[in-house]
N, C-alpha and C positions, 0 to 999 in steps of 0.2 A: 798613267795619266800625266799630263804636263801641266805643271802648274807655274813653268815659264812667265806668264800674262794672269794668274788668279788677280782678280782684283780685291781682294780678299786678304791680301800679303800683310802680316804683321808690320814684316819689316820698312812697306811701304812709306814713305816720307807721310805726316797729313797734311790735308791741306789750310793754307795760313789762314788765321781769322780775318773779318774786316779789320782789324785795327790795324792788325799786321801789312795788312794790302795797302793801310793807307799810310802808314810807315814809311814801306817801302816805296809807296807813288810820291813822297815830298822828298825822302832824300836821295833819289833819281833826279830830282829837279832841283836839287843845291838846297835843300835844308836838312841845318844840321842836325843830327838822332835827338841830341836834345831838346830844342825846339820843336821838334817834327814831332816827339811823344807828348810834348803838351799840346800841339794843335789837334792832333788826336784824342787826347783827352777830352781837351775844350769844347771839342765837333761832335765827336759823336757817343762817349761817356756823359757826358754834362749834359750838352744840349738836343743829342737824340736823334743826328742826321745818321742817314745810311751812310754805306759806300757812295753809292754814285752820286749822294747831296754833296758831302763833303769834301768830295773831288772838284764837283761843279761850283764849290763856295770856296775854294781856293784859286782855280784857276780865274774866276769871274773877279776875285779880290785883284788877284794879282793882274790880270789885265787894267782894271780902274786904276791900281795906284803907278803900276809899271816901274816896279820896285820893291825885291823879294824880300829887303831886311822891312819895310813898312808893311805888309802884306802879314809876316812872319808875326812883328807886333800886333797888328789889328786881332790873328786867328787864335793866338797865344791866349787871349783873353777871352775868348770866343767870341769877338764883336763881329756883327755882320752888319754892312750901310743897307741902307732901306733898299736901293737896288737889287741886294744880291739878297734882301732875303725875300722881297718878290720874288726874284727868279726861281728862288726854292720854292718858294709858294703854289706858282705856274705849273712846275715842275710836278710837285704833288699832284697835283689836281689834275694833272695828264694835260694840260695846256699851255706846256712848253715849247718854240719853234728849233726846230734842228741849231742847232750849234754852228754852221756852215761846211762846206767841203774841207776834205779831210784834217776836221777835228777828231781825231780820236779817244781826246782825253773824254769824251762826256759820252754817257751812254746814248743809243739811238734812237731817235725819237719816229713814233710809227706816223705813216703818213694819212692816217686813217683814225687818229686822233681830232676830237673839236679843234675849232677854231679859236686861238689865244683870246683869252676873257681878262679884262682888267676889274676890279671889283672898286669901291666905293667904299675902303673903311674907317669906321666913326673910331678913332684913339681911344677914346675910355672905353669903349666895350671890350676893344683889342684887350686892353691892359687888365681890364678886371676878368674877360676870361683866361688869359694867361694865370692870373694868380689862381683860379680857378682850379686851372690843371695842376698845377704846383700841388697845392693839398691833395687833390682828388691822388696823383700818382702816387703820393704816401699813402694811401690808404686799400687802395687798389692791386690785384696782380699782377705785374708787370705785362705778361699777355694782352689782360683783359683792356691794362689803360693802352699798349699801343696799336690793338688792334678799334679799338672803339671813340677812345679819345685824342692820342698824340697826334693824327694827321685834323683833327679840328680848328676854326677859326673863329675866334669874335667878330662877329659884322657889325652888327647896329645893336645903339639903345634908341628906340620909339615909342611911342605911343601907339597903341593899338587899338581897333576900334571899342574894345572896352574901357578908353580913359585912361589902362591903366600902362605904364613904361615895362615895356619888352626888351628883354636878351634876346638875341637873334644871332645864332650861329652856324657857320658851315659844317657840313660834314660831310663823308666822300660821296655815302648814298642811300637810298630809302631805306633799305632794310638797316642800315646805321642809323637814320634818324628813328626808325620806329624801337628797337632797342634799346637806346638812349630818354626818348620818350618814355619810355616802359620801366623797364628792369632795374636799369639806373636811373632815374630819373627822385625820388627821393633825396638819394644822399649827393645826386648835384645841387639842389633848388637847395636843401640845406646847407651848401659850402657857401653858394651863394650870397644865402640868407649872414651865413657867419664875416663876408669879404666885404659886403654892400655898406659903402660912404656917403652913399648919394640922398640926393632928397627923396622923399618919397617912402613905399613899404621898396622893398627887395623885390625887382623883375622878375617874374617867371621867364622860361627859358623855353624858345622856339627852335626846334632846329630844321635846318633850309640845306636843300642839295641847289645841285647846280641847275636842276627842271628845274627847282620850285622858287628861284632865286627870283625878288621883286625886281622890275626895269628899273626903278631908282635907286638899288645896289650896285648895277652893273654900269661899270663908264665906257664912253664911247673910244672905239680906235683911234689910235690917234692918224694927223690926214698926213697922207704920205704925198710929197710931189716930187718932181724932177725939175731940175733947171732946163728950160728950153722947150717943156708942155705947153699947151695953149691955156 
């Protein structure tokens, strides 16, 4: 038997984790190991981007500032501008637009993906579901929270037609919202209940995919022209 090609080889190298990959994608591009192991850190230890997020939230930095030691500072700390963390956002939600011709650094985006959606969101809800997750992730599986909560968003605090002010948040998709409804749905409305500043009792908590999403969440395109159209 030849075991020339076993894929199965002990001695086989393994393959590099993402951290390692992104390691190695920053100081190919002129940062150095040491900076490069804290933007690592900061991207996707701390704050929980994949691979291809934190590629795409380097490169996107580094094109806005157009200047690797500013870029290097911003990621160190893990700071991302509202721009690029929309683009993460898009990005999640599968309604990303291609990168342009031969971009390679960013993964590829199918052509058969929705149409790029911009959304509508209220700050405080953002912030108070953030803190949201914060606890819930201590408390939770690591699995469970990023298979069911890490890709989530704060949208809105409303009034509902019961009078009474609603959390309103994304998730990737029904069978996510109906889960989250369900199973977990106690010990969110209680983090909540334990986070809530605001006036009022403590909002119960709605959660909205991308069908079920209100038109006064969703903002219009913006209008594209050309110099020299009619």
């Amino acid at each position: 038997m030849d075991f020339t090609e076993n894929p199965f080889d002990i001695n086989s190298p393994p393959s590099p984790s993402p951290q390692d990959a992104l390691l190695a994608f920053l100081t190919e591009r002129g940062v150095f190991e040491a900076p490069a192991r804290r933007i690592v850190e900061a991207l996707m230890d701390e704050r929980g981007l994949d691979l291809d997020e934190a590629k795409a939230a380097f490169l996107k930095t580094l094109r806005e500032t157009e200047d690797i030691r500013l870029t290097v500072a911003r990621l160190k700390d893990g700071h991302l501008d509202e721009d690029v963390e929309a683009a993460l956002d898009e990005a999640k939600w599968g309604r990303v637009e291609s990168g342009g011709e031969g971009n390679t650094d960013l993964p590829p985006v199918s052509p058969f993906r929705p149409q790029r959606l911009r959304l509508r969101i209220d700050p405080e809800a953002q912030d108070l579901w953030r803190q949201v997750l914060s606890e819930l992730e201590l408390q939770l599986s690591r699995p469970v929270f990023d298979t069911w909560l890490r890709p989530s968003r704060g949208l809105a605090l409303r009034a509902n037609g019961d009078g009474r002010q609603h959390l309103y948040v994304l998730v990737t998709n029904g069978y996510a919202a109906e889960w989250l409804s369900g199973r977990l749905y106690p010990r969110i409305l209680k983090t909540v209940r334990s986070l809530w500043a605001g006036e009022g009792d403590p909002p119960p908590v709605e959660f909205l995919t991308k069908e079920t999403l209100p038109d006064d969440l969703v903002a219009p395109p913006p209008v594209e022209f050309f110099i020299g159209e009619a």
